[in-house]
ChimeraX commands (.cxc) that place a marker at each C-alpha (Angstrom):
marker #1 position 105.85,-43.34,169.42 radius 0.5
marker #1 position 103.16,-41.26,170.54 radius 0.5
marker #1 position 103.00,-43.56,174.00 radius 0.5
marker #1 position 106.79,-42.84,173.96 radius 0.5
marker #1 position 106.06,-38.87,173.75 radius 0.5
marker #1 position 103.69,-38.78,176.24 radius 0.5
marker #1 position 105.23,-40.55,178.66 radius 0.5
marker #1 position 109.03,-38.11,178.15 radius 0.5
marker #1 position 107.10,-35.20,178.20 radius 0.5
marker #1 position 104.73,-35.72,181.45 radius 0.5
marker #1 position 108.25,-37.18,183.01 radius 0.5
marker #1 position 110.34,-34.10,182.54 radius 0.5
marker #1 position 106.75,-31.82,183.89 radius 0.5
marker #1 position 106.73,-33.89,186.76 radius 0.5
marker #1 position 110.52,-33.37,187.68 radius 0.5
marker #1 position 109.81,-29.96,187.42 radius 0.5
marker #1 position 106.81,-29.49,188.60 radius 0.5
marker #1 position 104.90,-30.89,191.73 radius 0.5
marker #1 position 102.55,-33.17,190.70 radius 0.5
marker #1 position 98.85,-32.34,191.23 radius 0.5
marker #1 position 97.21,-35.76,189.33 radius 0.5
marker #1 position 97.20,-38.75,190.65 radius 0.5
marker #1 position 96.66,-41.23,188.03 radius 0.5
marker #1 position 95.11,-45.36,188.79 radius 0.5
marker #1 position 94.90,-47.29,186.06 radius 0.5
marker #1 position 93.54,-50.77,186.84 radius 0.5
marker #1 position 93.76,-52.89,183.70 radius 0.5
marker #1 position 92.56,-56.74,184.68 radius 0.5
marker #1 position 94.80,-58.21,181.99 radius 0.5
marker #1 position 95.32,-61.57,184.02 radius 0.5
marker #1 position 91.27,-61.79,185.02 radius 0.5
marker #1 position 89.36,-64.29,183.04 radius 0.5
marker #1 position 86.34,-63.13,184.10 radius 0.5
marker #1 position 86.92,-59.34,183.16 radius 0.5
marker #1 position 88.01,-57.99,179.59 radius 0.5
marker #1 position 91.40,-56.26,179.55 radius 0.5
marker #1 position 91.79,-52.50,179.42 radius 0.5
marker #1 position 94.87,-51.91,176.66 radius 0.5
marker #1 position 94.52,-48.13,176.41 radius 0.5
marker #1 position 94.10,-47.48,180.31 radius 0.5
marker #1 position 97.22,-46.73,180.35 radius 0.5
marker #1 position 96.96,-44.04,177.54 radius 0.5
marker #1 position 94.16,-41.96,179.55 radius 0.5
marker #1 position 96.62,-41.48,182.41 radius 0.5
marker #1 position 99.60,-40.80,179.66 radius 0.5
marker #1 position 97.37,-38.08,177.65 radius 0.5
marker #1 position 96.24,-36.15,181.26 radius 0.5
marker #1 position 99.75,-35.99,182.73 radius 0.5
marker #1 position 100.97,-34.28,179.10 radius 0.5
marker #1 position 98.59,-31.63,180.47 radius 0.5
marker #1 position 98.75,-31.83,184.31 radius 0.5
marker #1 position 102.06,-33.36,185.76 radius 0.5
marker #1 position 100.69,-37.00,187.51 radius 0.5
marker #1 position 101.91,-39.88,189.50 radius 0.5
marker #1 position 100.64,-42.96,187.52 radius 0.5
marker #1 position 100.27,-46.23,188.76 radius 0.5
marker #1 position 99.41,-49.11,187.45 radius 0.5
marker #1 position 98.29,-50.14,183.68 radius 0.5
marker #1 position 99.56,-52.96,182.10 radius 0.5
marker #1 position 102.11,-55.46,181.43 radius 0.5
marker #1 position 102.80,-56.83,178.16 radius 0.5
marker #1 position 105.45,-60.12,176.92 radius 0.5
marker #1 position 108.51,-59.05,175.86 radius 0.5
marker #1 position 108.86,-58.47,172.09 radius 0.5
marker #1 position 112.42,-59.24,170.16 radius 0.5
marker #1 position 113.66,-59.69,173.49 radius 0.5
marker #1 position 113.41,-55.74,174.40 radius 0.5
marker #1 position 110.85,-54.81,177.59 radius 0.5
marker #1 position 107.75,-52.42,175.73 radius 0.5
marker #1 position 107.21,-49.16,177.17 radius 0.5
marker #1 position 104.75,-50.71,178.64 radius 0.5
marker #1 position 106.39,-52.98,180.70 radius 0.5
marker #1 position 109.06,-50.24,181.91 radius 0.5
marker #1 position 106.32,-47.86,182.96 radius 0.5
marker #1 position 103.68,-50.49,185.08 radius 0.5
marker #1 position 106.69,-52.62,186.84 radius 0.5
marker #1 position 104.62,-52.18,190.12 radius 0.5
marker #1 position 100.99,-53.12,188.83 radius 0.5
marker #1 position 99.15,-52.91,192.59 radius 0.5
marker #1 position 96.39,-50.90,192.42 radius 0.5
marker #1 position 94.37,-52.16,195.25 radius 0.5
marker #1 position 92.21,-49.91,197.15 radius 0.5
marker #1 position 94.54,-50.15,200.41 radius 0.5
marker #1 position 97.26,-48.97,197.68 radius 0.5
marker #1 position 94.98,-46.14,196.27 radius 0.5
marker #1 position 94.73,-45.13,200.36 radius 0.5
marker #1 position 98.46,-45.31,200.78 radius 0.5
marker #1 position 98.97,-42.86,197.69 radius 0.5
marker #1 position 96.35,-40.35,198.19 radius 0.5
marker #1 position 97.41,-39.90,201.77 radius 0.5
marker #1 position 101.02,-39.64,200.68 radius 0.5
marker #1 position 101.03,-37.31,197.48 radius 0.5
marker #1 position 97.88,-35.41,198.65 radius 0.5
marker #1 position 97.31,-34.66,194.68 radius 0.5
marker #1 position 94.28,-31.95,193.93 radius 0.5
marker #1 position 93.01,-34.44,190.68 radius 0.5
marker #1 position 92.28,-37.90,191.22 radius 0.5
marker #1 position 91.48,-40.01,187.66 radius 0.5
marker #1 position 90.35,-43.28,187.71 radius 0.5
marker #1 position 91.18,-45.39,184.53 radius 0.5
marker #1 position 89.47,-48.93,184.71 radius 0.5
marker #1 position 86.16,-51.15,184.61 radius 0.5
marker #1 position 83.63,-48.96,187.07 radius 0.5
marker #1 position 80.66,-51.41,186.29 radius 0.5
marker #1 position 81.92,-54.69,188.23 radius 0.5
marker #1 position 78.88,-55.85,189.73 radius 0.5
marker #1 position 78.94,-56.05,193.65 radius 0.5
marker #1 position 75.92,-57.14,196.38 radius 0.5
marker #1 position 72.79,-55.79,195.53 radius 0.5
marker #1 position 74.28,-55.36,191.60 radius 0.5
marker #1 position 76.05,-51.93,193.34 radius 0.5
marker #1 position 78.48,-50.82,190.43 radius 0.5
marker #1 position 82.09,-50.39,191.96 radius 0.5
marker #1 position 85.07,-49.72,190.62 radius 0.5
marker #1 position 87.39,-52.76,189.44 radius 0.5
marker #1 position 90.21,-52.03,191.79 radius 0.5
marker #1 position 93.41,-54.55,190.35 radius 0.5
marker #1 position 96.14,-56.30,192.68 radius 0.5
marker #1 position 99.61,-56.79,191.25 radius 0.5
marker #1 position 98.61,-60.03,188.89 radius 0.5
marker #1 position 96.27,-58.03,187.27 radius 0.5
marker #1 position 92.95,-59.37,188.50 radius 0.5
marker #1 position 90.18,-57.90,190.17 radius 0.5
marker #1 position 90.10,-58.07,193.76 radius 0.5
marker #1 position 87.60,-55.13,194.38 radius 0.5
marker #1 position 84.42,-56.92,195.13 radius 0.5
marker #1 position 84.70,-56.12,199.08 radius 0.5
marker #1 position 85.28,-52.34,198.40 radius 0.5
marker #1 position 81.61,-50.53,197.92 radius 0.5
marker #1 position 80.54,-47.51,196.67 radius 0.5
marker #1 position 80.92,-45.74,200.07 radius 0.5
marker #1 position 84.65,-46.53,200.81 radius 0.5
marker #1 position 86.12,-45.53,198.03 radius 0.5
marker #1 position 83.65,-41.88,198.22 radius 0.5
marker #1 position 84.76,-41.53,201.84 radius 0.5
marker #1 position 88.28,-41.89,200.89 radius 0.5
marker #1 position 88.24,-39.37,198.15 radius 0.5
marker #1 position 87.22,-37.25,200.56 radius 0.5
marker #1 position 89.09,-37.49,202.94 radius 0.5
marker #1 position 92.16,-37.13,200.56 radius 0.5
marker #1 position 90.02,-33.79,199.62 radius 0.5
marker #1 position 90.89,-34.15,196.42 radius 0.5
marker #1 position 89.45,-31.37,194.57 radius 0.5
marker #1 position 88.06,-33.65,191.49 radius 0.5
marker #1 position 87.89,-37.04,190.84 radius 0.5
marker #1 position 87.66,-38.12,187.08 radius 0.5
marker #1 position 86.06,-41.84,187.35 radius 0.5
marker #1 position 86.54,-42.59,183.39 radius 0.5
marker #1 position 85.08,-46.33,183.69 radius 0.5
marker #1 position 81.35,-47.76,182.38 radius 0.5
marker #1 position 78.58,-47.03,184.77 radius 0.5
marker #1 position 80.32,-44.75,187.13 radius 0.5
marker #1 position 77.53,-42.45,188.00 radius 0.5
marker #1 position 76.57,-43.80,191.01 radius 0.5
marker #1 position 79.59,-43.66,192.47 radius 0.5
marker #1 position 80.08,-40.12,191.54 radius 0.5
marker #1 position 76.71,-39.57,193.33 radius 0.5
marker #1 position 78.14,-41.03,196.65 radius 0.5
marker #1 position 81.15,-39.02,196.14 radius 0.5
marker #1 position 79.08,-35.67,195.61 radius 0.5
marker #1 position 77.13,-37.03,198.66 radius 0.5
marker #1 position 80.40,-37.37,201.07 radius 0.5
marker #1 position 81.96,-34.16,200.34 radius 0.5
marker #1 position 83.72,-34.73,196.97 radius 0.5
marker #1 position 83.49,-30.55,195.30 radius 0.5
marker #1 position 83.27,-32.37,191.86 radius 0.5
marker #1 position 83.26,-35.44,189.78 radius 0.5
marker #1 position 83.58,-36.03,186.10 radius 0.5
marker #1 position 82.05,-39.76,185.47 radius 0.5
marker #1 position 80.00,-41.79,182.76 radius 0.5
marker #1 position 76.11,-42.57,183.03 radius 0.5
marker #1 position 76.63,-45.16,180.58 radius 0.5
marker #1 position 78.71,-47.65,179.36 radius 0.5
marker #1 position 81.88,-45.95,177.06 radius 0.5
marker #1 position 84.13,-47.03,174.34 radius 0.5
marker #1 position 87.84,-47.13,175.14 radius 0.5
marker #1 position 88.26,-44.80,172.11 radius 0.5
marker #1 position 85.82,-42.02,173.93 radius 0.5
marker #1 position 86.80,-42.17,176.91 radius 0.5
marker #1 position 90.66,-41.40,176.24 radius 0.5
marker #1 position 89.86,-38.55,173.90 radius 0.5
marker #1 position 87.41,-37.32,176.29 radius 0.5
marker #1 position 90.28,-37.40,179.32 radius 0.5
marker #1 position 92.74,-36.15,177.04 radius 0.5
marker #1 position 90.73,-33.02,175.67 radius 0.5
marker #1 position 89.52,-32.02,179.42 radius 0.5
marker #1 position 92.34,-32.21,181.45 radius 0.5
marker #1 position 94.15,-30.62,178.72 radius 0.5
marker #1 position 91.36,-27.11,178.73 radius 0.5
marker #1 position 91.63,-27.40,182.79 radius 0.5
marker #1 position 95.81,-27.43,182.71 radius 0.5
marker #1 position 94.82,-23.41,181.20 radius 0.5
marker #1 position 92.93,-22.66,184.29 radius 0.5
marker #1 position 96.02,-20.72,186.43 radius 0.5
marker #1 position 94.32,-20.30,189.67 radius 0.5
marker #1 position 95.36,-22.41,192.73 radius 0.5
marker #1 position 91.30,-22.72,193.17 radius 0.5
marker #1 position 89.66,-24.00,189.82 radius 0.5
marker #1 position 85.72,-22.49,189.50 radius 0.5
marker #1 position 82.55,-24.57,188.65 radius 0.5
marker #1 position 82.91,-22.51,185.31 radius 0.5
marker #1 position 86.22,-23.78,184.81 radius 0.5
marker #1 position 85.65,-27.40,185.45 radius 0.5
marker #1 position 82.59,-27.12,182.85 radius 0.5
marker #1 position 84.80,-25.56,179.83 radius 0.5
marker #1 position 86.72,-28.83,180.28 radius 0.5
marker #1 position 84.12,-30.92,180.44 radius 0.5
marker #1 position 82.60,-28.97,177.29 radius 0.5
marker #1 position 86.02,-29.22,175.26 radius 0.5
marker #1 position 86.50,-32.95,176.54 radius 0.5
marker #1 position 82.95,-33.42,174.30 radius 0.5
marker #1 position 84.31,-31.54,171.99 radius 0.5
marker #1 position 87.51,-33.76,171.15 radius 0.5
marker #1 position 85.38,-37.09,171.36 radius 0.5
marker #1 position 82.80,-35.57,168.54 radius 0.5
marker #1 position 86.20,-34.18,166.51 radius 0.5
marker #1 position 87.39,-37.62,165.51 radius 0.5
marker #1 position 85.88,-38.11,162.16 radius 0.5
marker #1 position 85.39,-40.74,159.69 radius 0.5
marker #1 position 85.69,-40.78,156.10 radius 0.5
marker #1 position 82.96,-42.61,153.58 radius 0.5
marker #1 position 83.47,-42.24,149.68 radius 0.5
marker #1 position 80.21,-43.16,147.67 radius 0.5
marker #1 position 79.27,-42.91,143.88 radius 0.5
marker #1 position 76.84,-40.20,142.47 radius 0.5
marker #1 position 76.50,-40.13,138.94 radius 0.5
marker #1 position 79.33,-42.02,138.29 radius 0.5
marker #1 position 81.55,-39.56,140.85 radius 0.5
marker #1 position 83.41,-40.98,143.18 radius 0.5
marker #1 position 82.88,-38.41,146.63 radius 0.5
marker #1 position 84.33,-37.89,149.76 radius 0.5
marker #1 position 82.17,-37.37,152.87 radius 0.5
marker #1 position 83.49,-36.92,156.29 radius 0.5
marker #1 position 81.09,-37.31,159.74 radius 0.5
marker #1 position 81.69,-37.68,163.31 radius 0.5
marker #1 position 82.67,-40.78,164.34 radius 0.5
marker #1 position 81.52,-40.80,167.40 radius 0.5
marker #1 position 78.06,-39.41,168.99 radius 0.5
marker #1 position 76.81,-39.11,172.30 radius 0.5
marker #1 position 74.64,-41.81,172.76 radius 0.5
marker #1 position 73.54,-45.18,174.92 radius 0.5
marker #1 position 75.68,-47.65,173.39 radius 0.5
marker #1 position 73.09,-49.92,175.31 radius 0.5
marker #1 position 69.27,-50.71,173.98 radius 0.5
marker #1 position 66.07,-50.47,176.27 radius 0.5
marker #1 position 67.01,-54.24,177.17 radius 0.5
marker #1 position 71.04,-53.56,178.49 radius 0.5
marker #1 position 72.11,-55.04,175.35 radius 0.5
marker #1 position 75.21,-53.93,173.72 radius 0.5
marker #1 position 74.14,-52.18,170.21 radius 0.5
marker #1 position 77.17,-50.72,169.62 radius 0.5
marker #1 position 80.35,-53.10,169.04 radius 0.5
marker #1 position 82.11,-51.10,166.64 radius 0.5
marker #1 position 80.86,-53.55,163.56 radius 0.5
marker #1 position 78.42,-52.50,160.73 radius 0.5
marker #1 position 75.85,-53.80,162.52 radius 0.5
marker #1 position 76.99,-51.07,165.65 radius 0.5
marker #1 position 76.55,-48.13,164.06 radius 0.5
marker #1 position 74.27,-45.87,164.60 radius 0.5
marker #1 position 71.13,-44.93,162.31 radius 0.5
marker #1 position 73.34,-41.49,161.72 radius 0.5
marker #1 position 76.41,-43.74,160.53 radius 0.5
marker #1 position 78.57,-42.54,163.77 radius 0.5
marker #1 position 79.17,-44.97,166.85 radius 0.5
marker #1 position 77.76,-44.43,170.65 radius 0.5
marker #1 position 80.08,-42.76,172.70 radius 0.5
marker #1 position 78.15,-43.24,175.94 radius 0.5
marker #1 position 77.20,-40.38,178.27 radius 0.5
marker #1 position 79.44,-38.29,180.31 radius 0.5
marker #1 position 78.04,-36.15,183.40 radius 0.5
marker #1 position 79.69,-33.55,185.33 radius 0.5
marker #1 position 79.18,-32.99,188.93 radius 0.5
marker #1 position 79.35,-30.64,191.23 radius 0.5
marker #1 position 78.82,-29.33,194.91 radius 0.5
marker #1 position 78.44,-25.67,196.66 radius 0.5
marker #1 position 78.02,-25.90,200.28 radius 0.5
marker #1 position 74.45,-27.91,200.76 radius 0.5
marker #1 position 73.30,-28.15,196.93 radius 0.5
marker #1 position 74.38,-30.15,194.28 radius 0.5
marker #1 position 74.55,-29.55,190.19 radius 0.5
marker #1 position 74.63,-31.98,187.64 radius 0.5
marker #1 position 75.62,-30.51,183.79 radius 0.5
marker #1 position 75.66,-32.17,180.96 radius 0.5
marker #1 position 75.40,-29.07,178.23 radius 0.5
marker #1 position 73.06,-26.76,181.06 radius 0.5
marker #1 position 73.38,-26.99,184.87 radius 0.5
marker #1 position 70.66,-28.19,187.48 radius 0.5
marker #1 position 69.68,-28.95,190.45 radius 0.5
marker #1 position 69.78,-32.39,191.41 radius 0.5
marker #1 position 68.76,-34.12,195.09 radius 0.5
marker link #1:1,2 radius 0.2
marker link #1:2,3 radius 0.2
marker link #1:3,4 radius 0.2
marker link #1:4,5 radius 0.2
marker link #1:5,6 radius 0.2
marker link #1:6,7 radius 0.2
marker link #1:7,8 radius 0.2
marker link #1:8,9 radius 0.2
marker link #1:9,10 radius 0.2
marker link #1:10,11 radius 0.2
marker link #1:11,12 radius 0.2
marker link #1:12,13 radius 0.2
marker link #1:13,14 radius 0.2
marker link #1:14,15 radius 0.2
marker link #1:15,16 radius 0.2
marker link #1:16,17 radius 0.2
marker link #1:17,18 radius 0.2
marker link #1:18,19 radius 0.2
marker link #1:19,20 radius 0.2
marker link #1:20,21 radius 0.2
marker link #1:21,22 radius 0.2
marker link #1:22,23 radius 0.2
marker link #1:23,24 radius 0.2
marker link #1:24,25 radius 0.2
marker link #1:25,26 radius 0.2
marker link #1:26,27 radius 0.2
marker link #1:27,28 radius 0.2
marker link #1:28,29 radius 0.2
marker link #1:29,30 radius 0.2
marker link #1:30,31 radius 0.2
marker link #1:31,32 radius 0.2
marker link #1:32,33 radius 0.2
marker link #1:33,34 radius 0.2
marker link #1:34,35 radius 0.2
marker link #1:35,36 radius 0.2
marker link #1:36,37 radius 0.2
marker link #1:37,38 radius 0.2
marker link #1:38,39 radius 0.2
marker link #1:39,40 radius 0.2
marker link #1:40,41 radius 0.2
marker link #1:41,42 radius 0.2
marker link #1:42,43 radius 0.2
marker link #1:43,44 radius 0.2
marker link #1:44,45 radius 0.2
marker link #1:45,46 radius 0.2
marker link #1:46,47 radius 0.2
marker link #1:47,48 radius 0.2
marker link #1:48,49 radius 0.2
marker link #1:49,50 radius 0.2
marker link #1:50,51 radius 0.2
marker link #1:51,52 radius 0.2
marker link #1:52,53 radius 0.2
marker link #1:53,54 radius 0.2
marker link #1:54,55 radius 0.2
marker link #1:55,56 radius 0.2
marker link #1:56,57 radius 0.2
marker link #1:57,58 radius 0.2
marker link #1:58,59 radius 0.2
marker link #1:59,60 radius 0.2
marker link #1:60,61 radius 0.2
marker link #1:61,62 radius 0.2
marker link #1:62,63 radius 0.2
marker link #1:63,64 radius 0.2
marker link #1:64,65 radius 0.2
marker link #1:65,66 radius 0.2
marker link #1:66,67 radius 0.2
marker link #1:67,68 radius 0.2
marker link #1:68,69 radius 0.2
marker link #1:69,70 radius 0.2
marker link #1:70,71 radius 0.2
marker link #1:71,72 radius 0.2
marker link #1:72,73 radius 0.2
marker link #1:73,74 radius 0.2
marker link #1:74,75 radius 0.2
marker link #1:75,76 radius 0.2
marker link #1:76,77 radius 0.2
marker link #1:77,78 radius 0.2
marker link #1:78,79 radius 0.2
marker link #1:79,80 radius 0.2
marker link #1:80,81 radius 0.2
marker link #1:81,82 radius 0.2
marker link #1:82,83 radius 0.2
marker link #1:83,84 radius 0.2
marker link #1:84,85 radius 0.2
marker link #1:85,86 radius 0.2
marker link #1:86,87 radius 0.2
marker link #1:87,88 radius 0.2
marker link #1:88,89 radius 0.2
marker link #1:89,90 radius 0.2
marker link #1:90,91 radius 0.2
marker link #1:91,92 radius 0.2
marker link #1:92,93 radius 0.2
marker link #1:93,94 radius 0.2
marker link #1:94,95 radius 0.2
marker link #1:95,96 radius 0.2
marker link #1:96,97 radius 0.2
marker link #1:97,98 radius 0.2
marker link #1:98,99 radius 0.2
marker link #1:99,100 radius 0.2
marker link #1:100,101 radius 0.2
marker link #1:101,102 radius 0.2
marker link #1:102,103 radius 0.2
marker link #1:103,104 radius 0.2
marker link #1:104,105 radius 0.2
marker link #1:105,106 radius 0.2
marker link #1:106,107 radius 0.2
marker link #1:107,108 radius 0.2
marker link #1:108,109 radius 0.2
marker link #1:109,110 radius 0.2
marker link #1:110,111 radius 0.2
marker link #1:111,112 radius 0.2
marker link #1:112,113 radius 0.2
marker link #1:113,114 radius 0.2
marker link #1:114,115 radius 0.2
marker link #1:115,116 radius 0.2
marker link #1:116,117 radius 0.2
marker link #1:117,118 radius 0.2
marker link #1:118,119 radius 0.2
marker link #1:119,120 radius 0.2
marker link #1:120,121 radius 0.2
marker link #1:121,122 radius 0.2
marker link #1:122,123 radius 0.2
marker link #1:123,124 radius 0.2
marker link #1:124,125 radius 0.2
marker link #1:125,126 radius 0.2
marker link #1:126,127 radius 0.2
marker link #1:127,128 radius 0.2
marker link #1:128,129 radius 0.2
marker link #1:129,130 radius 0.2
marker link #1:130,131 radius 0.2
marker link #1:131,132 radius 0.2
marker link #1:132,133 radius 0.2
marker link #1:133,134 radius 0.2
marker link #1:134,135 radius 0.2
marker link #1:135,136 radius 0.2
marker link #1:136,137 radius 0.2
marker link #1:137,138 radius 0.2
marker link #1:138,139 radius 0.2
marker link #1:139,140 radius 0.2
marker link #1:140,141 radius 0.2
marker link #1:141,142 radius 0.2
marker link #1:142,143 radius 0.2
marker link #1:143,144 radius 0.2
marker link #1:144,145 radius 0.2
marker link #1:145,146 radius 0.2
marker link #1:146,147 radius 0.2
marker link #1:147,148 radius 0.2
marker link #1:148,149 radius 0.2
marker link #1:149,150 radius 0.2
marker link #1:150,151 radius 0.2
marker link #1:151,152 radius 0.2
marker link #1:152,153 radius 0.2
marker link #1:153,154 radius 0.2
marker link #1:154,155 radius 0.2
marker link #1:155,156 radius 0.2
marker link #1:156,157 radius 0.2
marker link #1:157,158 radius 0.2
marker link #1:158,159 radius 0.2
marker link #1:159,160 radius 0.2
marker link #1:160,161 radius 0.2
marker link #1:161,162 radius 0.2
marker link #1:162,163 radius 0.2
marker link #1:163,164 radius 0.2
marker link #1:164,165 radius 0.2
marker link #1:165,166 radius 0.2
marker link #1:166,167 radius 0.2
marker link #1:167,168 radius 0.2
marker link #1:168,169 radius 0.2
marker link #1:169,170 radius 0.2
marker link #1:170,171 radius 0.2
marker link #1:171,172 radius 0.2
marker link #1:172,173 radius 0.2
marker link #1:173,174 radius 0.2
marker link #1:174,175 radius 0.2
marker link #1:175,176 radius 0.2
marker link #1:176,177 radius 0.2
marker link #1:177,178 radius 0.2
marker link #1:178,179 radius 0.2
marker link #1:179,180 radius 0.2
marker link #1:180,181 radius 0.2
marker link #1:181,182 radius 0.2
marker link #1:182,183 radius 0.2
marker link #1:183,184 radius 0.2
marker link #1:184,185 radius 0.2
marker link #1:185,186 radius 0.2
marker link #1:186,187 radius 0.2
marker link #1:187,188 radius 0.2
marker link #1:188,189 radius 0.2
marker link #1:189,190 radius 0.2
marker link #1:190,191 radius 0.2
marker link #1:191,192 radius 0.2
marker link #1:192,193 radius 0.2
marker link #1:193,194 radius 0.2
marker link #1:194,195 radius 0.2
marker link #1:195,196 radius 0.2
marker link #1:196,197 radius 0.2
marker link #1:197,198 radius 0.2
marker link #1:198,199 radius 0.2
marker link #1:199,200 radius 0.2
marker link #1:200,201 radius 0.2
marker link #1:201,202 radius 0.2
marker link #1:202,203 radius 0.2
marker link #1:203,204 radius 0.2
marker link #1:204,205 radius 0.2
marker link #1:205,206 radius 0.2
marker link #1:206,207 radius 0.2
marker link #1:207,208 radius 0.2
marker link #1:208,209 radius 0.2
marker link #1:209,210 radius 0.2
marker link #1:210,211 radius 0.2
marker link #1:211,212 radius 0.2
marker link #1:212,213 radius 0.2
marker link #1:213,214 radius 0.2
marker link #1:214,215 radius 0.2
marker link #1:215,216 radius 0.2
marker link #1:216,217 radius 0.2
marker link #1:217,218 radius 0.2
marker link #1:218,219 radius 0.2
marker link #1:219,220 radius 0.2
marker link #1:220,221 radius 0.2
marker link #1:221,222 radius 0.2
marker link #1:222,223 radius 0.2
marker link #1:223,224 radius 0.2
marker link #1:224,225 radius 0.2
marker link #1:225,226 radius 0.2
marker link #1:226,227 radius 0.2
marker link #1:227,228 radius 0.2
marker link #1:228,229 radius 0.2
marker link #1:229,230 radius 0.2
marker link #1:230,231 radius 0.2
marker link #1:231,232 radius 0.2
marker link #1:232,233 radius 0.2
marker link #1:233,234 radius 0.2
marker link #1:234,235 radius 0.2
marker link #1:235,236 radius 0.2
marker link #1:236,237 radius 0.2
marker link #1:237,238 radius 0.2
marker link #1:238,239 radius 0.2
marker link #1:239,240 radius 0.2
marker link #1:240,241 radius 0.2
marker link #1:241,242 radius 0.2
marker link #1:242,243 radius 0.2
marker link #1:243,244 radius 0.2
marker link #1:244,245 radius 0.2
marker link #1:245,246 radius 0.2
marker link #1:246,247 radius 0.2
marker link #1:247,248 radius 0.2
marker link #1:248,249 radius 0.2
marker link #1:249,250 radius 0.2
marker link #1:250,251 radius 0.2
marker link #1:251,252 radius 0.2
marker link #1:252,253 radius 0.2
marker link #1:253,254 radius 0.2
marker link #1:254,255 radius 0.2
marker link #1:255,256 radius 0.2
marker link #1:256,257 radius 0.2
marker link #1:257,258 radius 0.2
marker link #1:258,259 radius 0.2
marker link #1:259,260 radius 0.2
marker link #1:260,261 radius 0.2
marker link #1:261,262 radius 0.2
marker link #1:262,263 radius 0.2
marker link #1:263,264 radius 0.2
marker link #1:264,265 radius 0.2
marker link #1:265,266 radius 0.2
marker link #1:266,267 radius 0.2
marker link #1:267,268 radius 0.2
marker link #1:268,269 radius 0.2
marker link #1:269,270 radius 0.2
marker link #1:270,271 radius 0.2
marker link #1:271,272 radius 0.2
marker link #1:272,273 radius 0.2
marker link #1:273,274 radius 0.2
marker link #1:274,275 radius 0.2
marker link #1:275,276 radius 0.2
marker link #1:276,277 radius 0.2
marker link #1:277,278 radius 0.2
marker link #1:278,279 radius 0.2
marker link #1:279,280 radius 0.2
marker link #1:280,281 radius 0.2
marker link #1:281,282 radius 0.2
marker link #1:282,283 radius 0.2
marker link #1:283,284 radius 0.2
marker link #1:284,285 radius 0.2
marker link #1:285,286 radius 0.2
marker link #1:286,287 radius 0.2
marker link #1:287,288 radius 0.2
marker link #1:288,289 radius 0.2
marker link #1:289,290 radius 0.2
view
């Protein structure tokens, strides 16, 4: 239902409105060799009930009681190669660009690029570095890229580097979970900025309110004291490696996952930006980064 909603409601914004999002979700739902990406689809979904978006891609599901899931009716075309990303940015010229996908497949030299999909849904992106897909963005001068995938701070590096004003990305690896509430909380706070030119300021309100909506979720834990059965409540989620000192995943949503606070690792988002020659990097202060 709420897939349903979201989808009505960014349809009838987008008839009225000229969309300014451009939305590539690249779920590898065929790939043996990569793990699919079932709530891709519900980043784009949740930014275009803020910002009217094209959306392409996501996923395709089996038909259940003989009746096509939403699904299925939305992600009929499921290309979302990198010659297809070209084709689309060139032709809708959107100001937002969001990436929803893996961002960590490993290319030469272990580069981490972005897990671009072709219409089987399996990764094809292994040809496509780091620099290709940061020239492109800017030469769609899009005005900011979201790349809400594992690992993507490189690339939002080269895309600072290239002439990309600002990028929204993850240092670390992030739980499906975090990273849609994150996308759905920012692009949400910037859909209240009214100005045809959005400010540094701006972008980092919706970066700080995209925190803000990961750290909201909460979780509920009822112990006995004294016989007294009482109801504590903590954030589910907290902004932290879900990787050890070794690149081992410490946080797979089991007991043994948790943190020693009792929340899960949400990973580590990083905003950044560009004026003229020098480059910021925020993450709760700005500052100056090479």
């Amino acid at each position: 239902d709420l897939l349903a909603e979201q989808l009505a409601y960014s349809t009838l914004k987008s008839a009225a409105v000229d969309p300014k999002l451009l939305c590539f979700v690249c779920n590898p739902d065929n790939d043996p060799d990569a793990p699919s990406l079932k709530q891709a689809l519900n980043d784009a979904l949740a930014a275009s009930q803020a910002i009217p978006a094209y959306i392409f891609g996501g996923t395709q599901y089996a038909k259940v009681g003989g009746k096509r899931t939403l699904q299925e009716a939305q992600t009929a075309d499921r290309d979302c190669s990198f010659a297809r990303l070209d084709k689309e940015l060139s032709e809708k010229k959107p100001w937002y660009f969001l990436f929803s996908g893996h961002a960590d497949v490993t290319g030469p030299c272990r580069e981490k690029r972005l897990g671009f999909t072709n219409s089987e849904g399996q990764i094809t992106s292994t040809e496509v570095d780091n620099d290709q897909v940061a020239e492109l963005l800017a030469r769609s001068e899009v005005r900011l890229a979201v790349l809400n995938g594992c690992e993507s701070l490189d690339l939002a590096k080269t895309c600072i580097r290239k002439g990309v004003p600002v990028v929204v990305c993850w240092e670390t690896v992030v739980p499906d979970e975090a990273a849609y509430l994150f996308v759905r909380g920012f692009f949400r706070r910037l859909a209240e900025s009214k100005e045809a030119v959005v400010s540094k300021e701006d972008f980092e309100r919706a970066f700080d309110v995209g925190k803000e909506a990961v750290v909201s979720k909460k979780s509920v834990h009822l112990t006995v004291v004294s016989g007294e059965v009482e109801t504590r409540t903590k954030p589910y989620f907290e902004f932290a490696d879900p990787k050890d000192e070794d690149g081992n995943i410490i946080c797979d949503f089991g007991v043994q996952g948790m943190l020693e606070s009792g929340s899960y690792a949400a990973g580590k988002p990083v905003l950044l930006a560009a004026e003229g020659e020098r480059r910021w990097e925020y993450r709760g202060d700005w500052r100056a980064v090479d």
